[in-house]
C-alpha positions in Angstrom: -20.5 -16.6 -16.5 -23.6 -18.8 -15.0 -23.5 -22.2 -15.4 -26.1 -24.8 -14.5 -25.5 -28.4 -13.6 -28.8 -30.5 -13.9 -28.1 -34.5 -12.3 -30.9 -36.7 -11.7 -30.4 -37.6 -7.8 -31.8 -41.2 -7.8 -30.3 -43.7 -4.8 -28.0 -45.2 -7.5 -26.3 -42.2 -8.7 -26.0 -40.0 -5.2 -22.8 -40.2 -4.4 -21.2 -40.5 -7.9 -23.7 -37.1 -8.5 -22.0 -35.5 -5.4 -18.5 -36.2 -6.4 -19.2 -34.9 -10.0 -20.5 -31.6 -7.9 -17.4 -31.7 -5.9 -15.1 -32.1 -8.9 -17.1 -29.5 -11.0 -16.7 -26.7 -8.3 -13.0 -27.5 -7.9 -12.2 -27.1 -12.0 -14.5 -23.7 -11.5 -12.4 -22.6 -9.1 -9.2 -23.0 -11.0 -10.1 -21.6 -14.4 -11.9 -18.8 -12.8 -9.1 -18.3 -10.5 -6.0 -18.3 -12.0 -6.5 -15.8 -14.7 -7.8 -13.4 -12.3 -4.3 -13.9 -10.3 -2.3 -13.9 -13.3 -3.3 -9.8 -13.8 -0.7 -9.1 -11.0 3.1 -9.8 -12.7 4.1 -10.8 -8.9 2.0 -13.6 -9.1 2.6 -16.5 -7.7 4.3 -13.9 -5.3 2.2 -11.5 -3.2 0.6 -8.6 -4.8 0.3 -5.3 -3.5 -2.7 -4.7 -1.2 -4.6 -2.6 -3.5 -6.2 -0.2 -0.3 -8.1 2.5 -0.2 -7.6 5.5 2.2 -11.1 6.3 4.3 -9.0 9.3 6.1 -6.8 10.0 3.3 -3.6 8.8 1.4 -0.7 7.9 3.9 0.9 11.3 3.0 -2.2 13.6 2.4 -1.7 15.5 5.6 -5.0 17.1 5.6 -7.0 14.6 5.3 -5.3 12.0 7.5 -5.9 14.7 10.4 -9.5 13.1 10.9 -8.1 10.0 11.9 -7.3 11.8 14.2 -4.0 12.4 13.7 -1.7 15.3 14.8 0.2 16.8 12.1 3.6 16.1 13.3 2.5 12.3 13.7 2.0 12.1 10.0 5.3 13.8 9.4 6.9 11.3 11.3 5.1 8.6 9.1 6.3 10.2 6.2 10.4 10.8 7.0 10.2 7.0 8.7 8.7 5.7 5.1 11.3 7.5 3.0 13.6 6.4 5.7 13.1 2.6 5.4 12.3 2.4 1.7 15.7 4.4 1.1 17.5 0.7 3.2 15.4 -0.8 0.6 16.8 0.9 -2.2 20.3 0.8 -0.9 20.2 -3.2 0.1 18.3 -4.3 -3.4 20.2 -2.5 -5.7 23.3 -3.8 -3.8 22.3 -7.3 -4.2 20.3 -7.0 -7.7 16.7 -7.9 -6.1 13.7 -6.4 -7.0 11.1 -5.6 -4.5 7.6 -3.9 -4.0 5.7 -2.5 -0.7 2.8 -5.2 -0.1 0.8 -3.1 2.3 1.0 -0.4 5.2 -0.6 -0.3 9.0 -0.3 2.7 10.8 -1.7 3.7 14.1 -5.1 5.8 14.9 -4.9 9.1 16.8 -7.2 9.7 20.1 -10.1 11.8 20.5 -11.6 13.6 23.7 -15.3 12.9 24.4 -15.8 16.2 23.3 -14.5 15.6 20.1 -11.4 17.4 20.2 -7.8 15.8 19.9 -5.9 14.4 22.6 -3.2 17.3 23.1 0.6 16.2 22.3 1.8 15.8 25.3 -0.2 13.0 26.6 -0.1 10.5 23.3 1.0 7.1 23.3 4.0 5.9 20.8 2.5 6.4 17.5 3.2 3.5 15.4 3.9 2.4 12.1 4.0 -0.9 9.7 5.5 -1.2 6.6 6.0 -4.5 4.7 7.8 -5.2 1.7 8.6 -8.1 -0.4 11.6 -8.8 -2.5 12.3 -11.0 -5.5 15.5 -12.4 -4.8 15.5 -14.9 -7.8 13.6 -14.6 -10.7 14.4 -17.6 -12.5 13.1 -19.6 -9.2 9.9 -16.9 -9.4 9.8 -17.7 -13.2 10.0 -21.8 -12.1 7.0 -21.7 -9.4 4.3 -19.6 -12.1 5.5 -22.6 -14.8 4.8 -25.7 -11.8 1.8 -23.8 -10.9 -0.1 -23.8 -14.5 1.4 -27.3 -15.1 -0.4 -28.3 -11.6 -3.6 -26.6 -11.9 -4.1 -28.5 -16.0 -3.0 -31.9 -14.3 -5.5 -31.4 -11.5 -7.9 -30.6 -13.6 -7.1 -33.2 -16.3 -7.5 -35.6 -13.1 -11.0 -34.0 -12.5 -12.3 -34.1 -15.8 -11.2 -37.4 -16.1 -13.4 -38.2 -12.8 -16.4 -36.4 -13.9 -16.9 -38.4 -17.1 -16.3 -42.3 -15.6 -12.7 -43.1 -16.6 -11.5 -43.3 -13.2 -13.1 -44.4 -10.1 -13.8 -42.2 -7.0 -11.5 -43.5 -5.1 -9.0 -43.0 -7.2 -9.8 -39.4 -7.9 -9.8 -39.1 -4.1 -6.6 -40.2 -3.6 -4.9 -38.3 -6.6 -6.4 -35.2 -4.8 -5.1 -35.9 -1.3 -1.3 -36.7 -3.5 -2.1 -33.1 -5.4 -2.6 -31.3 -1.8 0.3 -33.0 -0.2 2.2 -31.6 -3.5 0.8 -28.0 -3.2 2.0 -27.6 0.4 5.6 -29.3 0.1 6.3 -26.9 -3.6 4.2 -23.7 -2.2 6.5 -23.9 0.0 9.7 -24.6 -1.6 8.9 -22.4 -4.6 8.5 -19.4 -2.1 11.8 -20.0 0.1 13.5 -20.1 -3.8 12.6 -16.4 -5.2 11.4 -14.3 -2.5 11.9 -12.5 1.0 9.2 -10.4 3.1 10.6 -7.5 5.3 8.5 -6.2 7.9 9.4 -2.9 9.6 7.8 -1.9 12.3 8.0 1.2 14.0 7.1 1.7 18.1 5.4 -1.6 17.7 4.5 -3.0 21.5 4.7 -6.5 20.4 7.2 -8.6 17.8 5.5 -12.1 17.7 7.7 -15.5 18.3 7.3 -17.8 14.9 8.0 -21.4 15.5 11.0 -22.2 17.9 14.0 -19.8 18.4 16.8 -21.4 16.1 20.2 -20.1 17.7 22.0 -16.2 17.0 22.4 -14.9 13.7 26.2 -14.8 12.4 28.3 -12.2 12.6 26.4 -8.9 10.7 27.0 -5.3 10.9 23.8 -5.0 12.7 24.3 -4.1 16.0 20.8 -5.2 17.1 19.7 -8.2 19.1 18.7 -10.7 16.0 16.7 -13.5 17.2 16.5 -16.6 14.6 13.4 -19.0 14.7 12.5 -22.1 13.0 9.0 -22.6 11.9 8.7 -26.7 11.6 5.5 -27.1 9.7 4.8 -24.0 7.1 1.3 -23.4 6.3 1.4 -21.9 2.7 -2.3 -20.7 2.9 -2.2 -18.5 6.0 -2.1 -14.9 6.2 0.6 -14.7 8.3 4.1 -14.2 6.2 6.5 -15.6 8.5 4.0 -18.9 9.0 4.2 -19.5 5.6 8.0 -20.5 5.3 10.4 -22.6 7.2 12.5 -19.6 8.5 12.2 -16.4 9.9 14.3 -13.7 11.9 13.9 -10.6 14.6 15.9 -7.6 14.5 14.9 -5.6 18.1 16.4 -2.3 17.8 15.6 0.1 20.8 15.2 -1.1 24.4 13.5 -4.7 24.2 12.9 -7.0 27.3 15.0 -10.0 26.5 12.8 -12.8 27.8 9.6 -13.3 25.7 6.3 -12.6 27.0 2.6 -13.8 25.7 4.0 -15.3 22.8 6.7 -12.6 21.6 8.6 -9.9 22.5 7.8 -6.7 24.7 9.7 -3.4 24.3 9.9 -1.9 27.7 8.3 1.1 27.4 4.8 -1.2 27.2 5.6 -1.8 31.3 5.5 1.8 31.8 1.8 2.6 32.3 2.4 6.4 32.1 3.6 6.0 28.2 0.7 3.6 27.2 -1.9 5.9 29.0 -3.9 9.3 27.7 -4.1 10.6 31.0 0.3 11.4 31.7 2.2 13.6 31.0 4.4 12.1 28.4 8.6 11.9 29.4 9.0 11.0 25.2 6.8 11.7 22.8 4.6 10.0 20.3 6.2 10.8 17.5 9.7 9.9 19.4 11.2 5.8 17.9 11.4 4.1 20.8 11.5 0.6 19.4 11.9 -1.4 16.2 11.2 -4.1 15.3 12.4 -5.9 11.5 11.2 -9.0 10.8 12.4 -11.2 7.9 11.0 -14.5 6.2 11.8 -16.6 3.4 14.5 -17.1 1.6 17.5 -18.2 4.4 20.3 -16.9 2.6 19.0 -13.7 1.3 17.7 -12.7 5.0 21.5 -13.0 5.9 22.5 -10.8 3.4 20.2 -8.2 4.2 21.1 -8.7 7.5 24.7 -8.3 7.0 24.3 -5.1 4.4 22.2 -3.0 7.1 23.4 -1.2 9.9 21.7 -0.7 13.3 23.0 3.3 12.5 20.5 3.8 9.4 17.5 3.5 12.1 18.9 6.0 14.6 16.0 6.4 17.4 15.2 9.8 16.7 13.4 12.0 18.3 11.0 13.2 15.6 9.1 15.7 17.6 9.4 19.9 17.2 
C-alpha cells in the first residue's frame, strides 16, 4: 500500500502541515501495525522468536558441529532442554497455565587457527539460555488485547479528528502526551495481570541485578539462594523482560559469589582464570552445570508459586560429560 500526501507548505499553513504529517504517520503506524501483531494468538503477549538456524536446528547434531560445537556439548544442550521444559510441564499443568518457549541462546564452540576444534579438555563452561513465557490468566490476557484495540481507535479517532480542524494542536498534543502516559501505566498493568517470563540459564557467568533488591523470598521448597528485586519505574518498550515489569526474582543454584559485582551476580568459577581460558587443562568440563541461574518476571504471585512448586533437586549439577 503507497500512499501520497500532497500539502501546500506556504508560511501560514507550516506548522498545521507538519502536525497533519505527524498525525498521518502515527494513524499509519497503527492500522498497519496491529493487524500484523494480531497473526500471533499471544499477542499482546510476546511471540515466539521466529529464528532461523545458520549452523543448524538446536538439536540437528550435524550440523550444529560447525559452530563449532563438540558433539557431547550439543548433547548436553539437548538433555538440559528436555530437562527444563519437563519443570515447565510439571509446574503449568500443576497450576493450569499455559506457556510457550520465546527464544533460545546458546554458546559458540572455539576453533584453533588452524581450523581445527579446541580439544575437550581445554573448553570453557558451555552455556545455555532458554526463555519461556507463561499465561497465568487468560481473562487478564483476554482484558489487555480488548483495552488495546479500544486504545489504538480512540487515538486514532483523536488524530483524525486533528487532521481535519475540529480540534486544535494543542489539544491534540496534549491528548497524545495523556494517551502515552496511559500506554505505560496499562502496558504495564496488563502484563503483571496475565503473564510470567522464566529465564533459565545454564553455566551463565553473569545474572544481571534489576532495579533494587527487595528483601528474601518466603519460605519455598527451593533450596537455592532467591534474590527479590524491585524495579521502580518499568519501561514497557524495552527489550529487556525483567525491565519491563515492577518485579522480578533470582534463583542462583550452583556456587555463586554472594556480593554483586559490575552490576549482577558472578558464579565463582568466572575468578578462576584456568576454567574461562583455552589454554588449561580443564579440572570440570564444559559440558559439566556449574551454575544456574532462573530468573523470573511479571506476575508477583505466580513467580511465588513457581517458586514454591520447584525444587533445587530437579536441576542436580550434573556432570554431563562421557
Amino acid at each position: 500500500m503507497v500512499i501520497t500526501l500532497f500539502i501546500l507548505k506556504t508560511p501560514a499553513n507550516q506548522n498545521k502541515a507538519n502536525m497533519k504529517t505527524r498525525l498521518l504517520l502515527a494513524v499509519l503506524f497503527f492500522i498497519i501495525r496491529w493487524p500484523a501483531a494480531a497473526q500471533c494468538s499471544l499477542t499482546p503477549a510476546e511471540c515466539p522468536a521466529v529464528l532461523s538456524h545458520p549452523y543448524g536446528s538446536p538439536e540437528d547434531s550435524a550440523s550444529r558441529m560447525g559452530n563449532p560445537l563438540l558433539p557431547r556439548e550439543i548433547t548436553m544442550e539437548n538433555r538440559l532442554r528436555r530437562l527444563a521444559t519437563g519443570i515447565m510441564d510439571r509446574i503449568t499443568a500443576r497450576e493450569h497455565w499455559s506457556y510457550t518457549v520465546l527464544s533460545e541462546n546458546y554458546g559458540s564452540g572455539y576453533n584453533l587457527a588452524d581450523g581445527s576444534a579446541l580439544k575437550y579438555s581445554l573448553r570453557p563452561p558451555h552455556w545455555l539460555t532458554i526463555r519461556y513465557q507463561v499465561v497465568v490468566d487468560e481473562d487478564s490476557l483476554h482484558a489487555w488485547r480488548s483495552w488495546l484495540q479500544d486504545f489504538a481507535q480512540r487515538r486514532i479517532d483523536v488524530m483524525t479528528a486533528a487532521m481535519k480542524g475540529k480540534i486544535d494542536e494543542k489539544s491534540a498534543d496534549k491528548q497524545g502526551r495523556e494517551f502515552d502516559k496511559e500506554q505505560q501505566r496499562l502496558t504495564v498493568q496488563y502484563r503483571e495481570g496475565s503473564t510470567m517470563i522464566v529465564e533459565v540459564e545454564f553455566n551463565s557467568e553473569f545474572a544481571r541485578i534489576v532495579g533494587r533488591p527487595a528483601g528474601s523470598a518466603p519460605a519455598t521448597a527451593a533450596s537455592g539462594q532467591v534474590i527479590w528485586e524491585n524495579n521502580a519505574d518499568p519501561d514497557p518498550n524495552t527489550v529487556d523482560f525483567p525491565a519491563r515489569v515492577h518485579a522480578n526474582a533470582i534463583l542462583l543454584i550452583g556456587n555463586w559469589k554472594r556480593q554483586a559485582d559490575g552490576g549482577g551476580y558472578r558464579p565463582t568459577w568466572y575468578y578462576d582464570k584456568r576454567a574461562t581460558d583455552e589454554v588449561s587443562e580443564k579440572r570440570i568440563r564444559s559440558t559439566q552445570l556449574q551454575s544456574i541461574d532462573v530468573r523470573l518476571s511479571g506476575n508477583a504471585a505466580a513467580m511465588r508459586k513457581w517458586l514454591a512448586d520447584m525444587s533445587v533437586q530437579e536441576f542436580q549439577l550434573i556432570d554431563w560429560g562421557w
